[in-house]
mmCIF file of the N, C-alpha and C atoms, coordinates in Angstrom:
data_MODEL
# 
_entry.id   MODEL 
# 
loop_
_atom_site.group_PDB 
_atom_site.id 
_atom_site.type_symbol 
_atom_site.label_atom_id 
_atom_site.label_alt_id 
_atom_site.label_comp_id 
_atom_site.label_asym_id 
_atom_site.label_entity_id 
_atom_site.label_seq_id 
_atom_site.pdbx_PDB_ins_code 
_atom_site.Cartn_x 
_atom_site.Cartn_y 
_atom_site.Cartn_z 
_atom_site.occupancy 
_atom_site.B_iso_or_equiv 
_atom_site.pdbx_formal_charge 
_atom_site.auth_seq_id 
_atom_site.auth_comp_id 
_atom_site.auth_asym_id 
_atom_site.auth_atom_id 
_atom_site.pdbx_PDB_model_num 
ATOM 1   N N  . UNK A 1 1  ? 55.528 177.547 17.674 1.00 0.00 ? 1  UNK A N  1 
ATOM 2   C CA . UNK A 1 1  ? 56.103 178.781 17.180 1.00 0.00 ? 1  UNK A CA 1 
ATOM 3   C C  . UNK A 1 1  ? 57.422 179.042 17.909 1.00 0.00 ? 1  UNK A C  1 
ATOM 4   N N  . UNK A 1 2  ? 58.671 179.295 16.907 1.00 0.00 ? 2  UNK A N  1 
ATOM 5   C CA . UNK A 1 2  ? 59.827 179.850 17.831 1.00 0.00 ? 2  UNK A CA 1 
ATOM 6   C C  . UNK A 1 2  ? 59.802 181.092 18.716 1.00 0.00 ? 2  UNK A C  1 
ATOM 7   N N  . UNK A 1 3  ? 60.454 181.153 19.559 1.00 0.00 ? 3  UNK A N  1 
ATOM 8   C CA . UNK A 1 3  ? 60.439 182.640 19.572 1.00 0.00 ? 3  UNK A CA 1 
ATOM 9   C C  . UNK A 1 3  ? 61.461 183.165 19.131 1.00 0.00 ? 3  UNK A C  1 
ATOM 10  N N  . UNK A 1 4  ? 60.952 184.918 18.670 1.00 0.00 ? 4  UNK A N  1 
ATOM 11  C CA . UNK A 1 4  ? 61.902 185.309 17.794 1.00 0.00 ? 4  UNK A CA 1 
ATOM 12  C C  . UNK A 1 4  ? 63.176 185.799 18.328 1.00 0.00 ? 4  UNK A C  1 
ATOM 13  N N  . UNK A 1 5  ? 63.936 185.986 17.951 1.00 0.00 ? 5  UNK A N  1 
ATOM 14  C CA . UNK A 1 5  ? 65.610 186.398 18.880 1.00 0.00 ? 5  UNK A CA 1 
ATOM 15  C C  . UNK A 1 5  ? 66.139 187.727 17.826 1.00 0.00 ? 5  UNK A C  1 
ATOM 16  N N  . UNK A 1 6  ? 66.364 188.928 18.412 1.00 0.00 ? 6  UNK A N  1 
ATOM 17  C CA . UNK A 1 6  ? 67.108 189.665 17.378 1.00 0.00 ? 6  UNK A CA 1 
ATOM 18  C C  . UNK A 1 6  ? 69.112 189.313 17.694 1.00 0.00 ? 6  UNK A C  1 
ATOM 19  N N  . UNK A 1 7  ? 69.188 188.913 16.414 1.00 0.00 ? 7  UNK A N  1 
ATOM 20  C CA . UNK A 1 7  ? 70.835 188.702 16.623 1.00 0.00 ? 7  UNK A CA 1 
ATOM 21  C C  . UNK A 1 7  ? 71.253 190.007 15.598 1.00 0.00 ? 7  UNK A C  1 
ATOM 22  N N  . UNK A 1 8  ? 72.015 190.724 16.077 1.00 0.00 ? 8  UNK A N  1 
ATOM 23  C CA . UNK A 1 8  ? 72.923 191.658 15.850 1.00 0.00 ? 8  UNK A CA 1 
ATOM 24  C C  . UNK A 1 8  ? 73.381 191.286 14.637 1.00 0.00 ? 8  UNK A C  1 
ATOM 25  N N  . UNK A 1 9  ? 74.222 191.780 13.267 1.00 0.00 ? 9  UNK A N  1 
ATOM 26  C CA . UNK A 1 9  ? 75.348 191.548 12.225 1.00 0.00 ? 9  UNK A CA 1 
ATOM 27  C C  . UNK A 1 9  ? 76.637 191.469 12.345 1.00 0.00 ? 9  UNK A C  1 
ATOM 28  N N  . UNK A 1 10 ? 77.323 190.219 12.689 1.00 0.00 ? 10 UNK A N  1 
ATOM 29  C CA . UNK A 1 10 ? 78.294 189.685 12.670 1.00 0.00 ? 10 UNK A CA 1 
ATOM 30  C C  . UNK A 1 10 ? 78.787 189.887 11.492 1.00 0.00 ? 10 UNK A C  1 
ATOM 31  N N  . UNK A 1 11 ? 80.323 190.771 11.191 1.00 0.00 ? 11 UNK A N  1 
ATOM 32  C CA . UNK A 1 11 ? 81.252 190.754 10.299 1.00 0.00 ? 11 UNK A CA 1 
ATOM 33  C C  . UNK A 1 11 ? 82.068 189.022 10.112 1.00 0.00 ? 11 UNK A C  1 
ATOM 34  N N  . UNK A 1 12 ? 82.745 189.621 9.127  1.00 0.00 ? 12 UNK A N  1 
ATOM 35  C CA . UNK A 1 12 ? 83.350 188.472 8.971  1.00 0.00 ? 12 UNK A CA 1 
ATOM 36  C C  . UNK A 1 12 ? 84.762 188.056 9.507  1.00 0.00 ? 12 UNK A C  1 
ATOM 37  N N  . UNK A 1 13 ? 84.954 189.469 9.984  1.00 0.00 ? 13 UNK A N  1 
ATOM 38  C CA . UNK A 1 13 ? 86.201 189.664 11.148 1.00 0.00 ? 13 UNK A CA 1 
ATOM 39  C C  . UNK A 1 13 ? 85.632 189.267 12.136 1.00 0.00 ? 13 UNK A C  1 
ATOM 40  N N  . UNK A 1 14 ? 84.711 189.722 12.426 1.00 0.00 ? 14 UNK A N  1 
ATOM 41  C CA . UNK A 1 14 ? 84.342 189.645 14.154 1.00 0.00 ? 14 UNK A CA 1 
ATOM 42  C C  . UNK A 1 14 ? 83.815 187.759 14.269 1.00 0.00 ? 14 UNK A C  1 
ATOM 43  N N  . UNK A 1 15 ? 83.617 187.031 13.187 1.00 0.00 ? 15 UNK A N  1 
ATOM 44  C CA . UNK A 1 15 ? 83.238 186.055 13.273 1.00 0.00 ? 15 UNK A CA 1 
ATOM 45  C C  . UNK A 1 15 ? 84.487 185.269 12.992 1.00 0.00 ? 15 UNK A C  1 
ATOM 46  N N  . UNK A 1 16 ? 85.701 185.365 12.102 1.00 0.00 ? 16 UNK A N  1 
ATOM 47  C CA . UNK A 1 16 ? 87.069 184.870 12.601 1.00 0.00 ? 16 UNK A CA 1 
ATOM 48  C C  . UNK A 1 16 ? 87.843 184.758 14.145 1.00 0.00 ? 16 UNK A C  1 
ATOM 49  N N  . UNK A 1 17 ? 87.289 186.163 14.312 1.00 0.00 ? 17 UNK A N  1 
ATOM 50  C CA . UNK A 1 17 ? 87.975 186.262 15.558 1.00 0.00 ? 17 UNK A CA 1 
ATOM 51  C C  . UNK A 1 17 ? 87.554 185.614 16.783 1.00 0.00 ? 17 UNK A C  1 
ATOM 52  N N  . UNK A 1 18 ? 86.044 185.007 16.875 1.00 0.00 ? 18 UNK A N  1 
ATOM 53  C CA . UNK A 1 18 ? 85.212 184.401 17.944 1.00 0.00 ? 18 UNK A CA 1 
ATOM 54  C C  . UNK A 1 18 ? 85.896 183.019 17.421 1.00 0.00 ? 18 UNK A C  1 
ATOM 55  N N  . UNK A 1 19 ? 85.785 182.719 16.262 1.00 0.00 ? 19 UNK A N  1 
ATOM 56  C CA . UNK A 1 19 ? 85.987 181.184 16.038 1.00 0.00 ? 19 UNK A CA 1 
ATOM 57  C C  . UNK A 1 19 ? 87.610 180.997 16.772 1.00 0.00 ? 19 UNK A C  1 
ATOM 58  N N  . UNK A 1 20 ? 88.329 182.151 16.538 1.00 0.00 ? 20 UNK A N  1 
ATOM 59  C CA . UNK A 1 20 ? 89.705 181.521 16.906 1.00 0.00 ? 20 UNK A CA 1 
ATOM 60  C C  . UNK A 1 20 ? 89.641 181.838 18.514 1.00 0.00 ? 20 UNK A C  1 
ATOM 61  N N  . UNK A 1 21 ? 89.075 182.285 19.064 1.00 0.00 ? 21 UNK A N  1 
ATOM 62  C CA . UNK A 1 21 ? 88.687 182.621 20.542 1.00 0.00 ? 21 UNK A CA 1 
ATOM 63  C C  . UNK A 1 21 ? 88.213 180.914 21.025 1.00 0.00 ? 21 UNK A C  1 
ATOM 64  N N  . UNK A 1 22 ? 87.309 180.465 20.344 1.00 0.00 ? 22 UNK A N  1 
ATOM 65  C CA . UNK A 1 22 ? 86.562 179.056 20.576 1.00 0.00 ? 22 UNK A CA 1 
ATOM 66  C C  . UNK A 1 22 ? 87.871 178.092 21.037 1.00 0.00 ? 22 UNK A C  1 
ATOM 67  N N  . UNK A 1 23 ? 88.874 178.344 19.868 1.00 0.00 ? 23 UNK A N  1 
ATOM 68  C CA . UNK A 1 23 ? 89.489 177.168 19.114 1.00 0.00 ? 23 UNK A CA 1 
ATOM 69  C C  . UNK A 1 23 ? 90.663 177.577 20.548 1.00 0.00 ? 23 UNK A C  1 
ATOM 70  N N  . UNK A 1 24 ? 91.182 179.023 20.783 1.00 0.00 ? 24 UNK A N  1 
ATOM 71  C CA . UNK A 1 24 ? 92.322 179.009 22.015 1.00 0.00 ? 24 UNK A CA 1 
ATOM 72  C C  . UNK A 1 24 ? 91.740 178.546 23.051 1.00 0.00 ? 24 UNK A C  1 
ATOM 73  N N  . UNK A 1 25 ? 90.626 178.960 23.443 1.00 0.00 ? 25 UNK A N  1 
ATOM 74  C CA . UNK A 1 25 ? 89.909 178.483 24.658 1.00 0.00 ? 25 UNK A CA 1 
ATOM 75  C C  . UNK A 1 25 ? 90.059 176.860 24.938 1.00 0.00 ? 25 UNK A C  1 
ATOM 76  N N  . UNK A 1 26 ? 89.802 176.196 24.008 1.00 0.00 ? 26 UNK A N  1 
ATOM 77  C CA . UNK A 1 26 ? 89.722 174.579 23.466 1.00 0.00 ? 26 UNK A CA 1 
ATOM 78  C C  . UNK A 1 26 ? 91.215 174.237 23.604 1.00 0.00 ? 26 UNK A C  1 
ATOM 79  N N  . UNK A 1 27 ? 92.083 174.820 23.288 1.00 0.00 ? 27 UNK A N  1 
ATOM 80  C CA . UNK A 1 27 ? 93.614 174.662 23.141 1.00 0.00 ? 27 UNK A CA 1 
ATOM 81  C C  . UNK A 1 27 ? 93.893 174.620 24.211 1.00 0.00 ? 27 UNK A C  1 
ATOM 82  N N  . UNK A 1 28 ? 93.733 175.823 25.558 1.00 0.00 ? 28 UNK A N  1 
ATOM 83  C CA . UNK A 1 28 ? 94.156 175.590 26.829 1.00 0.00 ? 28 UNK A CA 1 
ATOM 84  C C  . UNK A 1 28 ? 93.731 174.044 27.655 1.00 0.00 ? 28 UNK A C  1 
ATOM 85  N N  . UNK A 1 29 ? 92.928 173.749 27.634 1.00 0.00 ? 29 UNK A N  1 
ATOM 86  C CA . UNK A 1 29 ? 92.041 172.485 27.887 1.00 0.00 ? 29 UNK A CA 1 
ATOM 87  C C  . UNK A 1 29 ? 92.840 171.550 27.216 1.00 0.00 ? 29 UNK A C  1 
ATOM 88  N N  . UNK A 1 30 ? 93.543 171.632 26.180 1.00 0.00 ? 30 UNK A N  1 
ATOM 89  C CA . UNK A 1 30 ? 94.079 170.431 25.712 1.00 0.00 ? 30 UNK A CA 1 
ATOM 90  C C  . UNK A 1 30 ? 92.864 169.431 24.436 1.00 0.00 ? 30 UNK A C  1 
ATOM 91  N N  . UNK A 1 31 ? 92.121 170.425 24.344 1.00 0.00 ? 31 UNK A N  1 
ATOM 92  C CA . UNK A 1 31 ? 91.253 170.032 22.978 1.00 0.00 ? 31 UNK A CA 1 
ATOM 93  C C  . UNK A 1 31 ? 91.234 171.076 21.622 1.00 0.00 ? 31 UNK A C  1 
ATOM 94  N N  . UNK A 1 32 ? 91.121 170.023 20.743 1.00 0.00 ? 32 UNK A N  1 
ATOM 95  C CA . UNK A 1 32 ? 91.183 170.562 18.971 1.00 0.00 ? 32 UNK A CA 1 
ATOM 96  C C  . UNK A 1 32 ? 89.488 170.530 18.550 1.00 0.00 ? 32 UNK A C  1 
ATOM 97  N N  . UNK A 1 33 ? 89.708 172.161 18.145 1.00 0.00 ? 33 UNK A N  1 
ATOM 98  C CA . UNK A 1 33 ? 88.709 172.455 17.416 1.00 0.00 ? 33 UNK A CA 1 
ATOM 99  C C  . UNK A 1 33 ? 88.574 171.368 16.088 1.00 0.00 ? 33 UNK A C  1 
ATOM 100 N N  . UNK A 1 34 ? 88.030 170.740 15.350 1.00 0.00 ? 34 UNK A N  1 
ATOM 101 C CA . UNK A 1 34 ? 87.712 170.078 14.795 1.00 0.00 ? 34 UNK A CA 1 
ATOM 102 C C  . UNK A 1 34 ? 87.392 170.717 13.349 1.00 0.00 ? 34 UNK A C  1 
ATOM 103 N N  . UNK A 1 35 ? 87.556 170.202 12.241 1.00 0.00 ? 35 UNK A N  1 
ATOM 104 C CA . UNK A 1 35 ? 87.245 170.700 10.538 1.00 0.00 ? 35 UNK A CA 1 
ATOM 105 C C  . UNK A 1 35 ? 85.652 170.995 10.881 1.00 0.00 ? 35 UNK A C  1 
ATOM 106 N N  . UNK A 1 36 ? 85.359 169.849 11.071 1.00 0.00 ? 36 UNK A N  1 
ATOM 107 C CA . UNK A 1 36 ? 83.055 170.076 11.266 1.00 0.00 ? 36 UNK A CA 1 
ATOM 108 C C  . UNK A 1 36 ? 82.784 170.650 12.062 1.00 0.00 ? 36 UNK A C  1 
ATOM 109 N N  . UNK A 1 37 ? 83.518 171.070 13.509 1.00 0.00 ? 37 UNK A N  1 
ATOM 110 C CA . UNK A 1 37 ? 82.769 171.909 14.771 1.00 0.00 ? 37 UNK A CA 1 
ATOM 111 C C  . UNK A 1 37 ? 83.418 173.397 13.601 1.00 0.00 ? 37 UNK A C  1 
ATOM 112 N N  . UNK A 1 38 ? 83.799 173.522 13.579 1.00 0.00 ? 38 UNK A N  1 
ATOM 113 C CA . UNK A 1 38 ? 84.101 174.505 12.608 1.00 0.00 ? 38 UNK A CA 1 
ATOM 114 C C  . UNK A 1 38 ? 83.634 174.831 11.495 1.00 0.00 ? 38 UNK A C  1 
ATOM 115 N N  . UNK A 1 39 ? 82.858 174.005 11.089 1.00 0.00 ? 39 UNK A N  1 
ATOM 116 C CA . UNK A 1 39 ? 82.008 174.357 9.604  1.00 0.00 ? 39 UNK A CA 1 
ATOM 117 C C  . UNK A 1 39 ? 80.391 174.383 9.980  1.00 0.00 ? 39 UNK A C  1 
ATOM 118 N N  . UNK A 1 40 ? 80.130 173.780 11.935 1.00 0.00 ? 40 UNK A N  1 
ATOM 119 C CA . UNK A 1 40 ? 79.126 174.123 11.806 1.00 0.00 ? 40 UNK A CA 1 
ATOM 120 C C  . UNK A 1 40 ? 78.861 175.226 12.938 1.00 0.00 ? 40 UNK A C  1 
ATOM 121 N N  . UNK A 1 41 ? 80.038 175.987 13.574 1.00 0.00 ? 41 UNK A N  1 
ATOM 122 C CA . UNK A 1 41 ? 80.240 177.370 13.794 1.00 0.00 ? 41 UNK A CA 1 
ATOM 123 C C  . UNK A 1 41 ? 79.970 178.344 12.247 1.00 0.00 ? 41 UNK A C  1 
ATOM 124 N N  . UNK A 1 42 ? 80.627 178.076 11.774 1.00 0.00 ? 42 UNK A N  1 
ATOM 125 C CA . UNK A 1 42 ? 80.710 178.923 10.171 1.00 0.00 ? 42 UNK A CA 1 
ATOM 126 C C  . UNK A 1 42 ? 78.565 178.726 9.440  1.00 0.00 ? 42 UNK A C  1 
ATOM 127 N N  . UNK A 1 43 ? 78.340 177.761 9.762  1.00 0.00 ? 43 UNK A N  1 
ATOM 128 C CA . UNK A 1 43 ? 76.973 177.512 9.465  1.00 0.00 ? 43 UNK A CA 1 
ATOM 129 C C  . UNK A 1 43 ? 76.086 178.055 10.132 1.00 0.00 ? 43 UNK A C  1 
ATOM 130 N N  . UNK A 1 44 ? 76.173 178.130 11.558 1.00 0.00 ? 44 UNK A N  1 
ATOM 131 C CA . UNK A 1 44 ? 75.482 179.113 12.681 1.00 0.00 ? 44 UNK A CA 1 
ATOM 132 C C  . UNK A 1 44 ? 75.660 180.477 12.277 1.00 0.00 ? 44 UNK A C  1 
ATOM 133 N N  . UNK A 1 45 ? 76.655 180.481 12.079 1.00 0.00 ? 45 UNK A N  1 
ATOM 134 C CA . UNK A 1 45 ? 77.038 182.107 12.210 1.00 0.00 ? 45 UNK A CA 1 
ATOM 135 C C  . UNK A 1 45 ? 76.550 182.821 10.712 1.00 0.00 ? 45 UNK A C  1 
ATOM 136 N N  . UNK A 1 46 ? 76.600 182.102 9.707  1.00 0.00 ? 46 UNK A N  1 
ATOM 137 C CA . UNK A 1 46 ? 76.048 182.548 8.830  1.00 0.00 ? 46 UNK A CA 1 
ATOM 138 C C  . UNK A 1 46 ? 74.310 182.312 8.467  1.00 0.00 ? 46 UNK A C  1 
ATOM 139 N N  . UNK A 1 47 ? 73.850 181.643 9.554  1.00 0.00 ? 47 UNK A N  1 
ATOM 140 C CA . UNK A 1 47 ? 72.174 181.329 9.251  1.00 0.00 ? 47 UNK A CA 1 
ATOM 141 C C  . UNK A 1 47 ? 71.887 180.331 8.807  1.00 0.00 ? 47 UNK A C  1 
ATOM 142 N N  . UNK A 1 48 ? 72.665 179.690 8.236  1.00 0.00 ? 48 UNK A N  1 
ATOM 143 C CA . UNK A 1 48 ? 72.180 178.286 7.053  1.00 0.00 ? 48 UNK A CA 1 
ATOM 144 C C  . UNK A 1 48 ? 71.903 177.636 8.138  1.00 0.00 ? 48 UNK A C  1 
ATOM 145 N N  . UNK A 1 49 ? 72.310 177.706 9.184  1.00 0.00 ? 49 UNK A N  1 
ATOM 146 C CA . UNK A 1 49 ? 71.838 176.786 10.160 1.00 0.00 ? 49 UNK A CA 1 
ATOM 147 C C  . UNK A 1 49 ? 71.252 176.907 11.224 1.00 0.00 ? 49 UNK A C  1 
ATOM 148 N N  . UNK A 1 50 ? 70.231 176.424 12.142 1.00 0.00 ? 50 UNK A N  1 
ATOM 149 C CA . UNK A 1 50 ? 70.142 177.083 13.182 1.00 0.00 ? 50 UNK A CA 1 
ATOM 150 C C  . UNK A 1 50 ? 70.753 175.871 14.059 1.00 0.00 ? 50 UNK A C  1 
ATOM 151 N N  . UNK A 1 51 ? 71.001 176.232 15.789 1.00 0.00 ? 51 UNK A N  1 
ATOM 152 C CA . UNK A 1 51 ? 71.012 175.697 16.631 1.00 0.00 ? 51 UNK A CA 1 
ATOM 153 C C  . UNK A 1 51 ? 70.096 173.971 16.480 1.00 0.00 ? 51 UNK A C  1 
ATOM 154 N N  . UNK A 1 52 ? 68.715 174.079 16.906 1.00 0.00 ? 52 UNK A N  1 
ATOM 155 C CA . UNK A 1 52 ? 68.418 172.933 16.696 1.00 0.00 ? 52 UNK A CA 1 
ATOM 156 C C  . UNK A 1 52 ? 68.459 171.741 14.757 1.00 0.00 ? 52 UNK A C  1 
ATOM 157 N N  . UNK A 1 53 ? 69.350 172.319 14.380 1.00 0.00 ? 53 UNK A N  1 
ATOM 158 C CA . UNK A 1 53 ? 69.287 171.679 13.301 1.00 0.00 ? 53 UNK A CA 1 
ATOM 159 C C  . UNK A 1 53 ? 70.593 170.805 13.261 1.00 0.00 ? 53 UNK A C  1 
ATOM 160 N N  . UNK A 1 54 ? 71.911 171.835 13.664 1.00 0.00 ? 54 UNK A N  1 
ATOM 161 C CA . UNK A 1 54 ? 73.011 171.625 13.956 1.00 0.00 ? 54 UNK A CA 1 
ATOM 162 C C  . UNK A 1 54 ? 73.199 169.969 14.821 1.00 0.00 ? 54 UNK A C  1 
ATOM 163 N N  . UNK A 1 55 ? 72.395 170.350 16.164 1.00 0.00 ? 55 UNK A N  1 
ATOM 164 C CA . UNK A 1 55 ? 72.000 169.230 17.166 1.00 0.00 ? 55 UNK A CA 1 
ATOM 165 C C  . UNK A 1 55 ? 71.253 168.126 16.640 1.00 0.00 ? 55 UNK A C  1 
ATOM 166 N N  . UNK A 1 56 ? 70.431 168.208 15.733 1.00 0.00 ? 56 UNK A N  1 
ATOM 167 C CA . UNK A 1 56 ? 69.529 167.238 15.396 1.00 0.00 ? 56 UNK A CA 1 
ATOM 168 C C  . UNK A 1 56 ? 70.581 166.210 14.621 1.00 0.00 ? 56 UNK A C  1 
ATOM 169 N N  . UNK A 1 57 ? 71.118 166.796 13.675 1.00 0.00 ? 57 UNK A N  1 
ATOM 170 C CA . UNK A 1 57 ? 72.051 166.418 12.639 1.00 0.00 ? 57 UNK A CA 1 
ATOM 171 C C  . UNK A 1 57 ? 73.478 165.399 13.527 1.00 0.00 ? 57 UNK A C  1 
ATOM 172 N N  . UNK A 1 58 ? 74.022 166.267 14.714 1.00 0.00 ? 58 UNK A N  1 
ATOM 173 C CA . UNK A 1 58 ? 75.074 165.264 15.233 1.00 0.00 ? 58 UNK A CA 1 
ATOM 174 C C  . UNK A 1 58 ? 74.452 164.644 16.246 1.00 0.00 ? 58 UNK A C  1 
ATOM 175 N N  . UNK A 1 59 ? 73.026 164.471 16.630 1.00 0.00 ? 59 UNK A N  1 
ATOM 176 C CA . UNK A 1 59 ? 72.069 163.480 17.074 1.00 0.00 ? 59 UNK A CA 1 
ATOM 177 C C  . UNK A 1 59 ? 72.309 162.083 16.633 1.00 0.00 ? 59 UNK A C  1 
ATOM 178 N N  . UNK A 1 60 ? 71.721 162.568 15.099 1.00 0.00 ? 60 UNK A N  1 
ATOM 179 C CA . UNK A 1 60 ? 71.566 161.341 14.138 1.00 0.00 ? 60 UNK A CA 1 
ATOM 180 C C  . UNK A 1 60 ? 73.197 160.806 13.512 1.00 0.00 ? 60 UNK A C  1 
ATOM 181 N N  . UNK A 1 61 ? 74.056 161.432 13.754 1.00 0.00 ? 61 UNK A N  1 
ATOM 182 C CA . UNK A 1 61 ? 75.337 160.692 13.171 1.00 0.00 ? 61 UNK A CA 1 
ATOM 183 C C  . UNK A 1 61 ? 76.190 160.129 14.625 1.00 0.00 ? 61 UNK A C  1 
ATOM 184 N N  . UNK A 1 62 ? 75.634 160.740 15.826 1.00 0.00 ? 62 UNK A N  1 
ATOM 185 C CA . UNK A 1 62 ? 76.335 159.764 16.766 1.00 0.00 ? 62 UNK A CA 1 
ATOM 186 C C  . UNK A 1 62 ? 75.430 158.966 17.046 1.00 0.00 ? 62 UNK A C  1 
ATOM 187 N N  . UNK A 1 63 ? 74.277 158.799 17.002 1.00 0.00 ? 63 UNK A N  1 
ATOM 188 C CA . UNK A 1 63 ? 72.746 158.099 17.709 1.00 0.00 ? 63 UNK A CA 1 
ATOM 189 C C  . UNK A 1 63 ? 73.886 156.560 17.419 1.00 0.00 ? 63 UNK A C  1 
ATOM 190 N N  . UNK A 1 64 ? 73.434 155.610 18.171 1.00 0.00 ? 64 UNK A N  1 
ATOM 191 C CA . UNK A 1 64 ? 74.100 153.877 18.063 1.00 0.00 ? 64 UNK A CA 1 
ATOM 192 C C  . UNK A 1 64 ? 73.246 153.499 17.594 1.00 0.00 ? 64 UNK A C  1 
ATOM 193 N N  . UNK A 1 65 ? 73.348 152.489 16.570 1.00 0.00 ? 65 UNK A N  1 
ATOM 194 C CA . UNK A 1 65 ? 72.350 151.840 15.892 1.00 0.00 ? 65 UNK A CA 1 
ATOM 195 C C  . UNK A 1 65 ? 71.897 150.751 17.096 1.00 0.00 ? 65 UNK A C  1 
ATOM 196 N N  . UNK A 1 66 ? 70.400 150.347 17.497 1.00 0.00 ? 66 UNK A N  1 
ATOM 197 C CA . UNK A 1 66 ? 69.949 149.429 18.451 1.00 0.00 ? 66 UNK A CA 1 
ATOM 198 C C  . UNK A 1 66 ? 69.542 148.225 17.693 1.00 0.00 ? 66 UNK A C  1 
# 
């Protein structure tokens, strides 16, 4: 059983504005937010996705074939 988490309602401002927060943060560092880290921010944030699904998913597309 998960446990349950209450998450608050994220606008769609307030969820632009974190993503571009992500993406400056990443910029100082000298790294690019990415099209997919970005679509699966946009996927989190809207529910379609959760956390372990997200992970499972770039598990299986970096995993090395043995």
């Amino acid at each position: 059983m998960e446990p349950h988490t209450h998450r608050k309602a994220v606008t769609d401002k307030m969820h632009r504005q974190r993503v571009q927060n992500v993406a400056g943060t990443m910029a100082i560092e000298g790294l690019m937010l990415s099209e997919a880290s970005r679509r699966n921010l946009d996927r989190y944030a809207s529910g379609q996705a959760n956390y372990q699904q997200i992970l499972a998913e770039l598990k299986a597309k970096y995993q090395r074939a043995e």
